[in-house]
N, C-alpha and C positions, 0 to 999 in steps of 0.2 A: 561763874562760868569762865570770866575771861583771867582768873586766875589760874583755874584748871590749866589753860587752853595755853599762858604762858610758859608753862613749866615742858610745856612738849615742845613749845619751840626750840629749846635747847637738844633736843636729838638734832634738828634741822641746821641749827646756825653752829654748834661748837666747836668746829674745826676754823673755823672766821677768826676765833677770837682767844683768848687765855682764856685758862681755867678760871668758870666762876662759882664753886661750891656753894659760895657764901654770896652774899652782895657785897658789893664794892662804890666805890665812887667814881662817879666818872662825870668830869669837869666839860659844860662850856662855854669856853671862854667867848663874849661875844663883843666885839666892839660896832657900836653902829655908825662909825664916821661922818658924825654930822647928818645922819638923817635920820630925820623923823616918822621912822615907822615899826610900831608897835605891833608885834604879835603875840600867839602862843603856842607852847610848846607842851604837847599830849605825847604821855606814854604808856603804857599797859596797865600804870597802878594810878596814877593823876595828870593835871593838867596847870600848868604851870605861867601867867601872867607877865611878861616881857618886856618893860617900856623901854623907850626908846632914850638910853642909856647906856654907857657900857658897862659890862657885868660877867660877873660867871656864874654861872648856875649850875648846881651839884647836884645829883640826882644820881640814887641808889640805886645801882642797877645789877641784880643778878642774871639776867641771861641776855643774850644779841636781840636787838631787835630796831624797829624805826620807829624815831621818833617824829609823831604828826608837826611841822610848823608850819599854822597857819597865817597866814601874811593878807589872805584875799579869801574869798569863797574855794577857790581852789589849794588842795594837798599839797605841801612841799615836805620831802621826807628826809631828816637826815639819820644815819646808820649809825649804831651804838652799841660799843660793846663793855663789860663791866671793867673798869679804871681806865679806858679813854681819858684820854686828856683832848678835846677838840677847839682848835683855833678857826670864827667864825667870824668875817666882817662883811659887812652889810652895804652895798654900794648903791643901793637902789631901791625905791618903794615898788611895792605888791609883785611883779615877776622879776623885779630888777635881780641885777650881777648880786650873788652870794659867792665870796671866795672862802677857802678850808687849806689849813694845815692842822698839823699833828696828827693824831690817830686816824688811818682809816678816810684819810682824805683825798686819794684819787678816787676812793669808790663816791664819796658824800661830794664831789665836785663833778663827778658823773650823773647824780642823782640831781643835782641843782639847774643841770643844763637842762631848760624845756625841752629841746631836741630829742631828750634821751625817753623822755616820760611818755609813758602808750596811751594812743591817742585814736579817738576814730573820729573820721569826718564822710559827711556822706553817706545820711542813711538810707536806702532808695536803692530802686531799679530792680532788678528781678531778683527771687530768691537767691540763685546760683551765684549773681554775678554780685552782689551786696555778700555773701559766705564766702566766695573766691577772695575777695575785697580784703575783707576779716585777716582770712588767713593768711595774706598776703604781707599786711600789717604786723598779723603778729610773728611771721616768718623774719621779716626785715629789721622789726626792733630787737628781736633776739639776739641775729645775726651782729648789731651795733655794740649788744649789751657783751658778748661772747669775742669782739673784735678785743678788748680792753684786756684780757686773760686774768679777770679778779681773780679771786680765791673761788675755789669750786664751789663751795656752801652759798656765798653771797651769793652768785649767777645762779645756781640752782633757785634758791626761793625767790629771786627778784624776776627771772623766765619767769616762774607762776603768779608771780604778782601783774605782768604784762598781763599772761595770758587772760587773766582772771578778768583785766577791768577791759583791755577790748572785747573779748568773747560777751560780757555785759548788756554789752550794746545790743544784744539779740532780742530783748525783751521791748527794746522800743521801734523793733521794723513792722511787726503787725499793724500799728494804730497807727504808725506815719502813712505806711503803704496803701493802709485802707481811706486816708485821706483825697487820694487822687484816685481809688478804683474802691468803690462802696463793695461790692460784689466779694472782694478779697478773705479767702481766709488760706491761711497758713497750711502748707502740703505736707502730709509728710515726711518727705525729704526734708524738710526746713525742723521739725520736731524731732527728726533723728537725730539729724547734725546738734539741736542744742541737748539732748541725753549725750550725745558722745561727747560735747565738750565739757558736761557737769559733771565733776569728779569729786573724790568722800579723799581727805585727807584734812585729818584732824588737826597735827601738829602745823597748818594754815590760818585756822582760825584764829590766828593772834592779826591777819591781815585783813583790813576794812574790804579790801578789793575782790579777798575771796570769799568774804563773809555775805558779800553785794552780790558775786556769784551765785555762789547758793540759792541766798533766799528769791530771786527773780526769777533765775533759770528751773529751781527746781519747779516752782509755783508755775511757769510759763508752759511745763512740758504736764506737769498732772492735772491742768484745767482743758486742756486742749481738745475736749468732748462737750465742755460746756459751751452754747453758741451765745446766751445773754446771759451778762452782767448781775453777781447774786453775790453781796459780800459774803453772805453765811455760805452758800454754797460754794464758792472758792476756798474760803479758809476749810470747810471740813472736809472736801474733794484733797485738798493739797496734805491737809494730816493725817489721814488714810494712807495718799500713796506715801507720804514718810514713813509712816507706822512700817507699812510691808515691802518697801522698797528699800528703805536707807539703809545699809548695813553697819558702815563704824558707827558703834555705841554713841560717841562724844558727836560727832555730826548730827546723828539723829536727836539727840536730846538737844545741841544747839538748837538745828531746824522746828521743832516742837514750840522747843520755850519761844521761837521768835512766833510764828504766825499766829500760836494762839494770843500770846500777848498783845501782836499788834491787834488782831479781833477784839480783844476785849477794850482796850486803851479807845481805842475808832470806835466801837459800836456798842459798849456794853453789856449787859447781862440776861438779855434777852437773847433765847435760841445758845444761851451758855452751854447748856450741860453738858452734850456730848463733846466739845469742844474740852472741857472742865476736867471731863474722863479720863481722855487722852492725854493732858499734860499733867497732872496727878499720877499716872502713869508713867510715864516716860522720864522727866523732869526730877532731877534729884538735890539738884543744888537747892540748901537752904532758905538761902538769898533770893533768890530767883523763884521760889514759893511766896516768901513771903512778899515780895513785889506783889505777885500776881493778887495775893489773897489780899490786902490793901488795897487794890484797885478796885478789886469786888466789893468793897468797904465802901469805897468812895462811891463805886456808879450807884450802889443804893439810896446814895444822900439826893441821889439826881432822879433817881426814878420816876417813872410816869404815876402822877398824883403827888406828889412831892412838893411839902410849899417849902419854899427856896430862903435862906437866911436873907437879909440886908446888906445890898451894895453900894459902894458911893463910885461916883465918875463926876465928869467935868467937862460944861461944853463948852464952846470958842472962846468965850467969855471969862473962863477959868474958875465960874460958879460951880458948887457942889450941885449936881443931879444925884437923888437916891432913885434906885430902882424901883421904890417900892412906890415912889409917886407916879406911875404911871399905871399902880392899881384901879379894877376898877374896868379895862379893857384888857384883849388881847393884848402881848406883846410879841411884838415877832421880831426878834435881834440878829442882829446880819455882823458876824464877828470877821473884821476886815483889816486892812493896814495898806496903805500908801506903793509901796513899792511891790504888791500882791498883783501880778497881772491877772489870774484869778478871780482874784478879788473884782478886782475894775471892770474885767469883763459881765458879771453879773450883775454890775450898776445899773445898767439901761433897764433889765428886765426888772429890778428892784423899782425901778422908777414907772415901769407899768404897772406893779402888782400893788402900789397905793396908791395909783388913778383911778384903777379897776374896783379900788377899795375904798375912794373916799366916801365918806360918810358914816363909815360901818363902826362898830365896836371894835377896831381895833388900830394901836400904834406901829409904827415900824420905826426900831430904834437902830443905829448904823453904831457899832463902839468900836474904835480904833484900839487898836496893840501897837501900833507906831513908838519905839522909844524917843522918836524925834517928833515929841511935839508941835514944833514950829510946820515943820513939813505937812502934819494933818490938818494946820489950821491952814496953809498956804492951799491945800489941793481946796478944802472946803470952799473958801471965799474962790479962789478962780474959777472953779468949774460951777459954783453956784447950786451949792449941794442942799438938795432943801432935806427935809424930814425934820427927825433929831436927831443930830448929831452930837457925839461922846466924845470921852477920848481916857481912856482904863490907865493910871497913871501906877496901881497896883497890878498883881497877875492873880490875887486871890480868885474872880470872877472863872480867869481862863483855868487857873488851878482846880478848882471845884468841879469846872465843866470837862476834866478831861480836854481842852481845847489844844490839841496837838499838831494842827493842820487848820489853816485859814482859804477861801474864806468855810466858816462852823457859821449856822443859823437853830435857831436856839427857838420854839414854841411856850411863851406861859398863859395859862388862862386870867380869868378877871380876879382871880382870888389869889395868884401869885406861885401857884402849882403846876410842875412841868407835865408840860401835853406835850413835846416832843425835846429831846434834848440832841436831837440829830434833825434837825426838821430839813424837809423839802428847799432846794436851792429856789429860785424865781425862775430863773431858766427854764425848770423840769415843768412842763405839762401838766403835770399835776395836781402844781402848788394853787392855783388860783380855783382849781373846782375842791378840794381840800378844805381851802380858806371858806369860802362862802357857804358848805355844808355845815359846818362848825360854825358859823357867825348865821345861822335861820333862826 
């Protein structure tokens, strides 16, 4: 797909840059001036490991586009066209000063400025005046990105890339709003305005921002009938309205491949089919089949009655724990990590649902994905973490399980056979009358 989706990019960006028939090489040169900070650097074919050295790094490039540098959790983009030669020094860890000469370096010294990057803050207050807000935003960075007089092509796709990641933001004013007013649902004035901002132009999908668009906005405005929470019933709600709403080809088969795959990847093979239909249908990339049709491979390894291979982990101690020694009882695994506020926030009710439990048939095992195992063991002993604690020093476990999203809690019976591979959080109401039916 995202080769497809490259090759359009070149109607969009070719007045930016020289002709690129062919691929070319385009150099950058980066010097990091004595400081120690290591990123990397993603572009539409790979992703490329950066240490904190200086270096140049060559990278075949046949059409304009941006290349990801990540430096911190947050996107820094610099602009690429095929035989740039780019001079790049590094003055600062995680948002620090990036300075640029040679190619294309008033635009990538524009791009490096936070200032310039679209940005929202402040999501809240009333429908109109939170969209007034929006547009406000996206009216003024335009205006900043348009004072500069790029080249026409650059401004053109970099406008849509603003617009794309503030207009975004629309997807998380429902559940903020309904924080401070329970009552709240979304008007439609508010599900207009986000169809009028969600736009079909394929030759964009080479950008994360419009790709973020899509699939949030599109999903936010085709569930908007649904009032409670149904992952199957959102994902087949939202591939319907694609099916008979999406018009450009390549968008809709994007949109397709993404929600059915995220359904399947999150929830497996249950309530598949019709879901299965429509992207067999629609979906024509090879690649992109056979992802899907491997994952349906894999959720079957996990299926409910499923007795599960041999795992090894490691508790505080740095002793091997096997999985399978805890046959014999339920197990109920609570798959977590340290810096998961997620995660932490479900501890407490974890910590009722084996008070509520002790004595019964069954364990509750806590296994860390932490690649900093010091930090698992440091949160353990402080906070006084009883149970059993792990700590997954492999990801074959998370691998197996589909585990894509933390915290995952995971059901086996006493015979080591999955009884849920999406089980009930501690939080949820549920989980404790659940538990004790199955443990009579």
């Amino acid at each position: 797909m995202r080769k497809k989706t490259a090759i359009l990019a070149g109607v969009l960006l070719i007045a930016s840059c020289t002709l690129f028939a062919q691929a070319k090489q385009t150099k950058i040169n980066i010097d990091f001036n004595g400081v120690d900070s290591p990123f990397t650097l993603s572009t539409l074919e790979t992703s490329i490991s950066v240490k904190p050295q200086s270096t140049t790094i060559t990278l075949d490039i046949k059409y304009p586009q941006y290349v990801k540098m990540a430096r911190t959790n947050i996107a820094e983009y610099i602009y690429v066209c095929p035989g740039d030669e780019i001079n790049m020094k590094v003055t600062g860890k995680a948002r620090g000063e990036v300075t640029f000469t040679g190619s294309n370096a008033k635009i990538n010294t524009f791009l490096a400025d936070v200032e310039n990057s679209p940005r929202v803050t402040g999501i809240g207050g009333e429908e109109k005046d939170f969209i007034d807000r929006l547009t406000k935003n996206v009216e003024a960075t335009t205006l900043r990105l348009k004072s500069h007089s790029f080249d026409d092509n650059f401004t053109k796709i970099e406008q849509k890339r603003i617009w794309s990641k503030i207009y975004t933001s629309l997807v998380s004013y429902p559940s903020l709003r309904k924080r401070t007013d329970r009552s709240y649902r979304p008007s439609e004035y508010f599900y207009n305005f986000v169809k009028s901002v969600t736009f079909e132009q394929a030759d964009l999908l080479i950008l994360d921002e419009y790709k973020s668009l899509l699939e949030y906005l599109v999903q936010l405005y085709a569930i908007k009938d649904i009032l409670k929470y149904d992952a199957y019933e959102y994902s087949i709600t939202t591939l319907n309205y694609v099916v008979n709403n999406i018009k450009d080809p390549a968008v809709k088969r994007y949109l397709v491949n993404y929600y059915a795959y995220d359904y399947l990847k999150r929830h497996g093979t249950e309530k598949i089919e019709k879901i299965s239909d429509i992207f067999y249908k629609v979906v024509t990339d090879s690649k992109e089949i056979k992802r899907y049709n491997e994952t349906v491979e894999t959720w079957s390894k996990i299926a409910k009655g499923t007795k599960i291979q041999e795992y090894e982990f490691h508790d505080i101690d740095g002793k091997s724990v096997m999985l399978s020694s805890f046959m014999g009882k339920y197990v109920y695994i609570d798959m977590w990590a340290t810096w998961c506020k997620p995660c932490i926030a479900e501890i407490p009710h974890l910590k009722k649902l084996e008070h509520a439990l002790e004595g019964a048939n069954i364990v509750f095992v806590s296994i860390s994905t932490d690649k900093d195992a010091v930090a698992w063991k440091n949160m353990v002993v402080k906070d006084e973490m009883k149970g059993v604690q792990l700590h997954a020093r492999k990801r074959d476990f998370s691998n197996d399980f589909l585990v894509v999203s933390i915290p995952r809690f995971i059901l086996l019976d006493p015979q080591g056979r999955v009884v849920e591979h999406n089980m009930l959080r501690p939080s949820n109401a549920q989980t404790l009358p659940y538990l004790q039916l199955l443990l009579k």
